[in-house]
C-alpha positions in Angstrom: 88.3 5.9 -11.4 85.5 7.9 -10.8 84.3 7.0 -14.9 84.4 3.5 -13.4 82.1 3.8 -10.4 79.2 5.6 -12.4 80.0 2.2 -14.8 79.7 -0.1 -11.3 76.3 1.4 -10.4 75.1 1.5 -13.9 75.8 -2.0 -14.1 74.8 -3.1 -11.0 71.8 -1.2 -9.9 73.5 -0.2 -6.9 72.4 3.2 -6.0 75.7 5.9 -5.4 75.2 8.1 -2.1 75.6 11.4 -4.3 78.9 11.8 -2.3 82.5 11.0 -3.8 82.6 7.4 -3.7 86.3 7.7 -5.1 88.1 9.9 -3.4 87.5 9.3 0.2 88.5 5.6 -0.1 91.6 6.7 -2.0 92.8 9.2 0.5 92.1 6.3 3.2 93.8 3.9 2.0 90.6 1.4 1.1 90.4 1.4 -2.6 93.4 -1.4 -4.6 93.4 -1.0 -7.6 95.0 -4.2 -10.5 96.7 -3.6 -13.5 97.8 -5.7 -16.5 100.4 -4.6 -19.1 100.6 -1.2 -17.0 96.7 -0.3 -17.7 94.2 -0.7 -14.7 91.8 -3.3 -15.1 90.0 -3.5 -12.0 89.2 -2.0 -8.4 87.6 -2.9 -5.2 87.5 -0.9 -1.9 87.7 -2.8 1.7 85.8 -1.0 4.9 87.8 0.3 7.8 88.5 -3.0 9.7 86.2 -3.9 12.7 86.8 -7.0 15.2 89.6 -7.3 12.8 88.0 -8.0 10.0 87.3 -6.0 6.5 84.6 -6.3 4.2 85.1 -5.6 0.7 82.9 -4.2 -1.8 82.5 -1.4 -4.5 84.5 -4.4 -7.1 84.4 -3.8 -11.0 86.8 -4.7 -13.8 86.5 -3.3 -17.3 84.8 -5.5 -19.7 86.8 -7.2 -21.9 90.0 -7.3 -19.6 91.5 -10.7 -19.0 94.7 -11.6 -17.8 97.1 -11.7 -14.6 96.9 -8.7 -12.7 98.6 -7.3 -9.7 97.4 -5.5 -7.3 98.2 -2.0 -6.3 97.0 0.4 -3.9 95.0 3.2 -5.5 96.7 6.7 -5.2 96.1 10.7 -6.6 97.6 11.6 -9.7 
C-alpha cells in the first residue's frame, strides 16, 4: 500500500506530507481498500467525519485493472 501512494503522488502531482500517509489511516479505520479475483486493485481513504459528513480522498487504482471489485476495509498484515 505504501508502493501505491508514492505511485498516487507521482501521478498526481500531489505533494506527500513526509509522514506515513498509510499507516495512520489504516490503524483508523479511513483507508478501504477493493479487490478483484482476490488481488487489490484500488484504495481510497475518507476523513474523520465532521457535521456528519466524510470527505474522501487519497483514491488510486493500479493501471490496467478493470473489473467488479468489492470493497474491503484496509487492515495490517
Amino acid at each position: 500500500m505504501r508502493g501505491w501512494a508514492e505511485q498516487f503522488f507521482a501521478e498526481t502531482g500531489a505533494t506527500s506530507s513526509g509522514n506515513d500517509e498509510i499507516g495512520t489511516r489504516i490503524n483508523a479505520g479511513l483507508l478501504v481498500v477493493w479487490e478483484v479475483d482476490d488481488a487489490l486493485v484500488s484504495m481510497a481513504a475518507t476523513t474523520v467525519a465532521q457535521g456528519g459528513l466524510r470527505r474522501v480522498h487519497f483514491v488510486y487504482t493500479l493501471t490496467g485493472t478493470a473489473g467488479e471489485a468489492s470493497p474491503a476495509p484496509a487492515s495490517h498484515h
